[in-house]
N, C-alpha and C positions, 0 to 999 in steps of 0.2 A: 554363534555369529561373531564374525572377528569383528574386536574395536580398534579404530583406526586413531592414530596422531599423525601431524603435521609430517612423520617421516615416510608412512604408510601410502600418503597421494602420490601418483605419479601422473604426468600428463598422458593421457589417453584412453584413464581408465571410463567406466560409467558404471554408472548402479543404477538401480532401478524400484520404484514404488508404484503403488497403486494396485488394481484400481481403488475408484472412489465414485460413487455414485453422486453426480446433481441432481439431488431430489430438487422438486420444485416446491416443497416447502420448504428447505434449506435457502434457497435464491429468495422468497421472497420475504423470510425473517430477517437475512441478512440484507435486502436491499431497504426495507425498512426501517435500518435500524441505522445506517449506513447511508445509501444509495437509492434514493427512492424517485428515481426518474419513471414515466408509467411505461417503460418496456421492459423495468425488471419488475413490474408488481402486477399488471395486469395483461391478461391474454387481449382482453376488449380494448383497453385504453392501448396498448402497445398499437391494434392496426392503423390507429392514425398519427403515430411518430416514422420518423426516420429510418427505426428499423422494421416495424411493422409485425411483430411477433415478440412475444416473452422469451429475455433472454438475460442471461444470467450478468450479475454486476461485474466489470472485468476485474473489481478490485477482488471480487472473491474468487474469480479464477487464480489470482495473483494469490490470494490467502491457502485456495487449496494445491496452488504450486509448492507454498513452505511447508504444508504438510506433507504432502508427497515429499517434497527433500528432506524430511525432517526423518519419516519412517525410512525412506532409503540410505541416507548417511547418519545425518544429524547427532542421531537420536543412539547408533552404535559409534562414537567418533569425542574428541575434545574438542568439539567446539565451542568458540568463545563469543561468536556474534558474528553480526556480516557488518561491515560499515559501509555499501552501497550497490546499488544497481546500475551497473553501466546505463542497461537500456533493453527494456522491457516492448514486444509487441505483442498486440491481441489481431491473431488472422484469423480469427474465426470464433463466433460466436456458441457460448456455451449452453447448448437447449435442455428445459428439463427432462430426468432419465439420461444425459451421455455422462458415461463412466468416462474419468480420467485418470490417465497415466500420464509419470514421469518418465525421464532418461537425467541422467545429471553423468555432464560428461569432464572432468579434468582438464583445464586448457595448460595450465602454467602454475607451479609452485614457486615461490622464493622463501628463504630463510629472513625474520625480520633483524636488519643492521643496528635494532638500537636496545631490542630485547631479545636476549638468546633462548627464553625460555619458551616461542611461539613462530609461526609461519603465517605466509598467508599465502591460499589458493585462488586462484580463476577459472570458472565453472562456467557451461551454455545448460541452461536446463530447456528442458522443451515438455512441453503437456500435449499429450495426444487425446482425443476420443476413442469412444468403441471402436469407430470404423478407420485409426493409424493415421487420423489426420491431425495434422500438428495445428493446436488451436493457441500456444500462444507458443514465446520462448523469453529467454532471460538472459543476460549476461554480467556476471556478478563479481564479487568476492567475497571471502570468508576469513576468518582468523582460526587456527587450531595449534593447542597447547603441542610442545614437541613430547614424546614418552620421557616418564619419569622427571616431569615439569610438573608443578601445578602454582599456577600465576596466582602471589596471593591477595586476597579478596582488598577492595579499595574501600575507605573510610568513606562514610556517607551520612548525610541530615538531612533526615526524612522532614517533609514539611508537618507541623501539625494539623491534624481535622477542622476544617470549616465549613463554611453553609454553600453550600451548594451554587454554581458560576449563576447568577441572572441571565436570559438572554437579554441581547440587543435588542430595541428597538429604531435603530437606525434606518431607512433604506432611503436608493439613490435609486433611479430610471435606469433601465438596465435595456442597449441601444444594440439593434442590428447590428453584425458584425461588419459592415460597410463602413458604420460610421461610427465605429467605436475606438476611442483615443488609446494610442499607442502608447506605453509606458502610465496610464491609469493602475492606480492600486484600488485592491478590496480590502478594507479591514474583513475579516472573518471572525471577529469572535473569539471565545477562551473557551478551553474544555480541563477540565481536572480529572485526571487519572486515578480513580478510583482502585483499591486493592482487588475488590471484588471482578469490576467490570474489566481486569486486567486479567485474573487469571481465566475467567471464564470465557474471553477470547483464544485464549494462548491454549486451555484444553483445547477449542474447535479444531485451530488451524497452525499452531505454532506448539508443541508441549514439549519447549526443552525449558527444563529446571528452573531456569533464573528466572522465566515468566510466569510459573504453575506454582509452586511452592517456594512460599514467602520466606521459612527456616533455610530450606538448603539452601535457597537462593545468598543468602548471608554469608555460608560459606565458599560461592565462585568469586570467579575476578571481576565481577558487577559490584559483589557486596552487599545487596539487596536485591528486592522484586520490581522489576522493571518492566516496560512494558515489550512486547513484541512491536518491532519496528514496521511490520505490517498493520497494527493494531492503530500506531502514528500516524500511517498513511491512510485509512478506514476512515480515522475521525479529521483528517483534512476533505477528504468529498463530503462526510454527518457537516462541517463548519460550510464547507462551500455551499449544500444545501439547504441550509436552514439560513444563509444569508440569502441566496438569491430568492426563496419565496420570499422575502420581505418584498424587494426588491422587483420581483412581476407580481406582488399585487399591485404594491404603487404603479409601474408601469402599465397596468392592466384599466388604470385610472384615468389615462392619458390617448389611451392609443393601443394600437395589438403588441402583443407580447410574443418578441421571439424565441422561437424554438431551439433546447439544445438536441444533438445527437452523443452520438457515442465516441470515444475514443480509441485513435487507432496504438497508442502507447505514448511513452515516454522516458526520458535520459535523465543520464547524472543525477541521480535520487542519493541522495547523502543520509547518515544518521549520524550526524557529530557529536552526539553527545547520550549518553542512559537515557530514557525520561524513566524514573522513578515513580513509587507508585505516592501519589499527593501531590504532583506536580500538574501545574497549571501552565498547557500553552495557549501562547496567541501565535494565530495562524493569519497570514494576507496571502494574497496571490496579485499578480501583477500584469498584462496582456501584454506581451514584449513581441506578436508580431501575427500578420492576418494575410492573409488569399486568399480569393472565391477559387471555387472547387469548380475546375471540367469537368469533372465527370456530375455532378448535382447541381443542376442546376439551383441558384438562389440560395443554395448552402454557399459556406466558409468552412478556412480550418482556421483556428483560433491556437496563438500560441502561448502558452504563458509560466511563467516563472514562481514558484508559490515556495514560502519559508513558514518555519513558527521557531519561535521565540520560549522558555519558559519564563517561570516569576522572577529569576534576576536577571531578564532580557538576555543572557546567553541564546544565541543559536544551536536548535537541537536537530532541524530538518529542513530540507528543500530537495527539489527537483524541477523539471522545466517537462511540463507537457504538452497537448495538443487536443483539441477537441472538435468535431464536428457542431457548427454553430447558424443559427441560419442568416443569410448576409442581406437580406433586404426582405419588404412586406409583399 
């Protein structure tokens, strides 16, 4: 199988991965662990939500997108990491039993102006099901070494071993999307990147080097074992959920508790920076903007802006999404 560098891409090409089967135990260890809204955990609890059927979390659709690009490029190729997602949608929900397929098609190459030894591509990946229907798609970038380059490895200080993050006990009443204030932030929480809990994401859905294997990883231009930047965005919805149960129990104390739905995608997803493995971020998310929905009635779409931070407050991630939320009781 040919290995590709940065000179090898040309705009037009596509490769291709899969399948990949959604078992429906796969969707529901991953939504538990992650994502544990009851339409990716239960056939029963799902018929009385928004979507009304068990259906898989879009973040692991998104997680078995990078495998799929991982076995069809990735994985034969010098890549060095992506540093973001333009803008990611989910058209169709992923049921247990559909195999998924990729396409990962070359939009645009440039040579990088300030290091000669690397490029960077723009890629549309798209995930199909058994039946050729495109369930979600992506619009990205990548960094790859150019041939007979190898970008050498960057100096790094791994935090020391400590006890394990406390949760929060905080929570705040959490208000219809009607009447929910515009520019409110959420603290969410700290999570610590654990060696272990790193690679063993990164075999599922991610197993390029610097995230699987902590030696070699020492040897790329990371420098150490870092996490998969989907693995980042997995444990912002684990912080968002584990804040908001606080959050509709209190609420649950006062009054009814409203309902989320699912999300249709989202933009501008950044990874500014490694998270390495023993770092600690704090993650918020912010509501920067609301409409009720014509088509649902009593639903909204909720927009909002979410970053984390690690332990010397450096910025390491953000993106801006969108969620189906429900707008009045």
């Amino acid at each position: 199988m040919r290995f590709h560098h940065f000179e090898d891409l040309e705009p037009g090409q596509e490769f291709t991965g899969g399948p990949i089967t959604a078992t429906r135990e796969a969707m529901i260890a991953f939504a538990r662990e992650f994502d544990p809204q009851p339409f990716h955990l239960d056939e029963t609890a799902a018929k009385a939500t928004f979507v009304g059927t068990l259906i898989g979390s879009g973040w692991q659709t998104a997680s078995y997108g990078m495998r799929l690009l991982a076995e069809g490029l990735m994985l034969q190729s010098s890549s060095m990491g992506s540093p973001g997602i333009d803008e990611l949608r989910w058209l169709k929900p992923v049921l247990p039993g559909d195999e998924l397929s990729a396409t990962i098609r070359v939009e645009e190459t440039r040579p990088s102006t300030s290091k000669p030894d690397r490029g960077f591509a723009r890629f549309k990946l798209t995930i199909t099901d058994g039946k050729g229907e495109p369930v979600m798609t992506q619009a990205f970038g990548a960094m790859f070494a150019r041939r007979g380059h190898t970008p050498p490895p960057r100096s790094v200080v791994f935090e020391e071993p400590s006890e394990p993050v406390p949760e929060a006990d905080d929570a705040v009443l959490l208000p219809f999307l009607g009447a929910a204030e515009i520019g409110a932030v959420r603290d969410l929480g700290r999570y610590r990147f654990e060696p272990d809990a790193i690679m063993a994401f990164a075999k599922a859905y991610d197993p390029q080097v610097f995230y699987t294997d902590a030696e070699a990883a020492r040897e790329t231009h990371f420098g150490g074992l870092c996490a998969s930047g989907w693995h980042t965005a997995a444990v912002w919805m684990k912080r968002l959920h584990a804040t908001w149960a606080r959050d509709m129990k209190l609420t649950a104390r006062h009054g009814p508790v409203p309902q989320l739905g699912p999300s249709p995608g989202f933009r501008n997803m950044r990874w500014l920076r490694p998270v390495y493995a023993g770092d600690t971020l704090r993650y918020a998310t912010k509501l920067v903007g609301a409409r009720a929905s014509t088509s649902r009635p009593g639903w909204g779409l909720a927009h909002h802006h979410n970053t984390a931070d690690n332990q010397r407050g450096e910025p390491v991630f953000e993106f801006t999404g969108s969620v189906f939320w429900q707008w009045s009781a």
